[in-house]
Structures are given as structure tokens and as C-alpha cells.
C-alpha positions in Angstrom: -3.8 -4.2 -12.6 -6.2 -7.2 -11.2 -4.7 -9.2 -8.4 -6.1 -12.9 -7.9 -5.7 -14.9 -5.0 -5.8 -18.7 -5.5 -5.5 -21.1 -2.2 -4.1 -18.8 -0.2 -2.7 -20.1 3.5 -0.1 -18.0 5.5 1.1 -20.0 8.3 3.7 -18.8 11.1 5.7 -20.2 13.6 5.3 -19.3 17.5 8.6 -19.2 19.7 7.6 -23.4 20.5 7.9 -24.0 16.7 4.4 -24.8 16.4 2.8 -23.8 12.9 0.3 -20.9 13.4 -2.3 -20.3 11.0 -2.8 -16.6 9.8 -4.6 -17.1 6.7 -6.5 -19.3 4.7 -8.2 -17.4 2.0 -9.7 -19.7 -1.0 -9.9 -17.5 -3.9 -10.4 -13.7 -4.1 -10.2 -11.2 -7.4 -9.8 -7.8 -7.9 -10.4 -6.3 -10.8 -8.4 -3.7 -12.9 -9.2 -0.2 -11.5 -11.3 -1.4 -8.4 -11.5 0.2 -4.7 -12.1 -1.7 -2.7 -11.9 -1.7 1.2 -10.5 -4.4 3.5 -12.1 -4.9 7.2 -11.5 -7.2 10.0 -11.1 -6.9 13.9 -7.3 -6.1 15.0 -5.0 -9.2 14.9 -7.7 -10.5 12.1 -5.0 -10.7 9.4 -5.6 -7.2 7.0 -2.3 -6.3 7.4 -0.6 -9.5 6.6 -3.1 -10.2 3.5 -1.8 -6.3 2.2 1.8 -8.1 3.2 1.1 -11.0 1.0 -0.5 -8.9 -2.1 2.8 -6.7 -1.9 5.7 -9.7 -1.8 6.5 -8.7 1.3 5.3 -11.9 3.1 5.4 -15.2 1.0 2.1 -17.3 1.4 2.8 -21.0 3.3 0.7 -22.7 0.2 -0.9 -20.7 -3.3 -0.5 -18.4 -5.5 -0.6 -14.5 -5.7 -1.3 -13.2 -9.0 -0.5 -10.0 -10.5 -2.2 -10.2 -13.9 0.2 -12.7 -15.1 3.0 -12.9 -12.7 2.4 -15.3 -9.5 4.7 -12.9 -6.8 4.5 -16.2 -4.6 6.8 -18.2 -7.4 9.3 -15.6 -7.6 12.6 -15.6 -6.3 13.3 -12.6 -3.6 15.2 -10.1 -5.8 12.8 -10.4 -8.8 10.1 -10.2 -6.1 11.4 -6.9 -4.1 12.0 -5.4 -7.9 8.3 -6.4 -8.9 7.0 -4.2 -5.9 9.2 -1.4 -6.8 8.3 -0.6 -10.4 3.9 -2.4 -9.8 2.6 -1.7 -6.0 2.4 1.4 -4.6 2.3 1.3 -0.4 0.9 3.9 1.9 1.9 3.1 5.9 -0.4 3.4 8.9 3.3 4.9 10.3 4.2 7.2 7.1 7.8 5.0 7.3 9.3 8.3 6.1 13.5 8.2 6.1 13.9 10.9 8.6 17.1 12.2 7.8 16.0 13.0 4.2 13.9 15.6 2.8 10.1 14.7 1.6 11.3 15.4 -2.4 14.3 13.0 -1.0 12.1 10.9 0.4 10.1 10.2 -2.5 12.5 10.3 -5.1 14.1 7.7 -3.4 11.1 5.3 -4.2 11.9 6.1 -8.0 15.3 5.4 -7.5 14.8 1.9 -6.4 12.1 1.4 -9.7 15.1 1.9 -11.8 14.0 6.1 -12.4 17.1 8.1 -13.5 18.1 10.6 -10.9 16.6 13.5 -13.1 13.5 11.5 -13.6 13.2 10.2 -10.5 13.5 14.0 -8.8 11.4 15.7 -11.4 8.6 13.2 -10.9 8.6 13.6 -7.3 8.8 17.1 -8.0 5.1 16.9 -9.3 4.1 14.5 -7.3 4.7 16.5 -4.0 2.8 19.8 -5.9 -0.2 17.3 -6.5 -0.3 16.6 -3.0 0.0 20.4 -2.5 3.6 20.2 -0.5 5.4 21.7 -3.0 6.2 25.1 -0.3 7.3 21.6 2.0 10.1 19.8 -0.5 13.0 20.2 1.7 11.3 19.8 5.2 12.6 16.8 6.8 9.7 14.6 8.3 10.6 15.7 11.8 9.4 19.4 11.1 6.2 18.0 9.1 2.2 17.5 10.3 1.3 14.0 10.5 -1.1 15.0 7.8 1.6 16.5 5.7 3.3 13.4 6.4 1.2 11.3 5.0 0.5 13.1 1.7 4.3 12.2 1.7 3.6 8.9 1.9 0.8 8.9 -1.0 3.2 10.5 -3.4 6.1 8.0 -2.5 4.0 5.4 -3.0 2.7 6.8 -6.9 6.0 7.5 -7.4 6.6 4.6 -9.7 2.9 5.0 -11.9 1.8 1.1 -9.9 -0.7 -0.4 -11.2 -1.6 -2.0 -7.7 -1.7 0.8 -4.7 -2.0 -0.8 -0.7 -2.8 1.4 1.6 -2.5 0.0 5.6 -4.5 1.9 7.8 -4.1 5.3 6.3 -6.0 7.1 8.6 -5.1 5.5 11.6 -2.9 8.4 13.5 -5.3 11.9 12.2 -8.2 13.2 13.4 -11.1 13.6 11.8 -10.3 16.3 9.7 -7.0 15.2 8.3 -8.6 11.9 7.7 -11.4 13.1 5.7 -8.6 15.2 3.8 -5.9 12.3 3.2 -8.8 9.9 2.0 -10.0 12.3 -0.7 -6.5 12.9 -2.0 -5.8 9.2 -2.1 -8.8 8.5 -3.9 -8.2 11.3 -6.5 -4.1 10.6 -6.9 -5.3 7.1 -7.4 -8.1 7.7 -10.1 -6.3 10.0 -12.3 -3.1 6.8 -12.2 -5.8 4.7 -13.1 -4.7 2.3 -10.0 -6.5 -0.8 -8.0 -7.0 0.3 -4.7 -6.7 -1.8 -1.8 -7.5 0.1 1.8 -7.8 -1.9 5.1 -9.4 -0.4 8.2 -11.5 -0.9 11.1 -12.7 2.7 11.3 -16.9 2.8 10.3 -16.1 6.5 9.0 -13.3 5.4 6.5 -15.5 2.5 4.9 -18.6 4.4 4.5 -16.7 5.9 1.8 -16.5 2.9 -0.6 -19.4 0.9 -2.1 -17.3 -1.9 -2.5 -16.5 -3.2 1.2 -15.1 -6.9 1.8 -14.8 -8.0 5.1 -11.9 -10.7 5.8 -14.3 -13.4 7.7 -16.2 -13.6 4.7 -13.0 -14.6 2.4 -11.9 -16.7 4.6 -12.4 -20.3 5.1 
């Protein structure tokens, strides 16, 4: 799915009530099917941009395009079921539901894109054996490698076939050798969905892997 970004501002406001600006991005497109990687210092505004591209945050002024839908003009409910059943989300902090299973876990993402139980299990079911966990389906995240974890997190978020998938600082809590591992399944898992990736990071090793690197300064105004 291609995002657009049309007069984009995010501002907040600080404990005074003073308006705080966060964003100001004047246009940026992503085409159907692209990778592309996000970078900016820390407190830049990546994560909040991913934010805005998922519904979670509403942008202060313009628009937030989906192919056709514009996520910033959409009430909250038809908003929160947008990003359900279109945009897939891999945490920096896995944001696994430690008191279920990892099949439980994602299942639970199908669930909320309107899946059947059935579907929604059998389809997390593969997802988990894609992301070779399938001897892990009833470990509870507790009992799991933060490696393991996070292929957890990339099948929740593909749990739903999105056509957009975010991922926040994927890499951010491995070493180097789950890094390089979690990377290469994400970009597979992604490919064969046929996906628009969008990864943010500050790490030099994570975006010498993409040819198609954006840094935040140079979208913004």
C-alpha cells in the first residue's frame, strides 16, 4: 500500500500549555512495496512520524494518506479498525501480553482484524512456523529469548496480511547476532506479503542494509 504525507505538523503541549512543535513534514511518498529506512538523532521525531503513519497519533494540521483513506479525517474507532486489518507494527519493546502464550499472542492481533477464532489461530499457527517458533507456541514471553521474542512480534504484526508494516527500532535490545537474524526475517516475512516497509533506526549497521535510506532533517521543514 503507498502512504502519502501532505502538510504534515504534529504539535504538543508541554505541562505550561505551551504548543510544542514535533513535526512539520511538507510532503513525503511511499510507494507500494517500498523499504525504506527512517533515521534521525534520539528525540528527533521517528517514532512519533511511525505514530502518525499508524493512527496512533493524530497530526495537529494535514493529511495521512493510505492509498485512498486520509487516517487523519477518521473518527477514532474507524481509525483503530483501519490499523487492525492495513498496518502491521513491530515494537522496539516486543509489547508482548505476558500472561498469554506467543500463538495467543498473535492470534490475538487477528482477533481484533475481525479473523474468526479458527482463522485467526490457524494463521498464527503458520505464522509462528515461518518465524521458526513453532517448538515455542505455548511459551509465555517470560520464558522466551528477546530474539524469540521479537520474531513474536513480526508474526503478530503479519498477522492480518497489512499492506503497510512499521517497524520502531527493531533491533534496538539484541546483539549483533540476533540483530542481523531478526532483520533478515523481517525483510523476507515482509517480501513474500508483498508489504511497504517502514524501519526507523539510529544504528549505522541496521541502515547499511537498505538502499533506500531517508533521513528525517531532510523531510522536514
Amino acid at each position: 500500500m503507498a502512504i502519502r504525507l501532505e502538510a504534515l505538523k504534529v504539535r504538543f503541549r508541554d505541562p505550561a500549555g505551551r504548543e510544542v512543535p514535533v513535526l512539520d513534514v511538507p510532503e513525503l511518498t511511499i510507494e507500494d512495496g517500498r523499504r525504506l529506512c527512517l533515521v534521525g538523532g534520539s528525540g528527533s521525531g521517528k517514532t512519533t512520524l511511525l505514530h502518525v503513519l499508524a493512527g496512533i497519533v493524530t497530526p495537529t494540521e494535514g493529511r495521512v494518506l493510505h492509498g485512498d483513506v486520509d487516517l487523519a479525517a477518521l473518527p477514532e474507532a474507524e481509525r483503530d479498525r483501519f490499523r487492525a486489518e492495513h498496518v502491521g507494527y513491530v515494537f522496539q519493546t516486543f509489547n508482548l501480553l505476558q500472561s498469554l502464550s506467543a500463538l495467543e499472542n498473535v492470534a490475538l492481533a487477528g482477533r481484533f482484524g475481525g479473523q474468526r477464532r479458527a482463522d485467526a489461530l490457524a494463521r498464527a499457527q503458520a505464522l509462528l512456523k515461518r518465524v521458526d517458533l513453532a517448538h515455542r507456541m505455548d511459551a509465555r514471553p517470560g520464558t522466551l529469548s528477546v530474539g524469540e521474542q521479537q520474531r513474536v512480534g513480526i508474526a503478530r504484526a503479519l498477522m492480518n496480511r497489512p499492506g503497510v508494516v512499521l517497524a520502531d527500532e527493531p533491533t534496538a535490545n539484541l546483539d549483533e547476532a540476533r540483530s542481523e537474524e531478526v532483520l533478515a526475517l523481517l525483510e523476507e516475512v515482509v517480501a513474500e506479503e508483498a508489504a511497504t516497509l517502514v524501519l526507523v533506526t539510529h544504528e549505522r549497521e541496521v541502515q547499511a542494509r537498505f538502499d533506500d535510506v531517508v533521513a528525517l532533517k531532510e523531510i522536514s521543514a
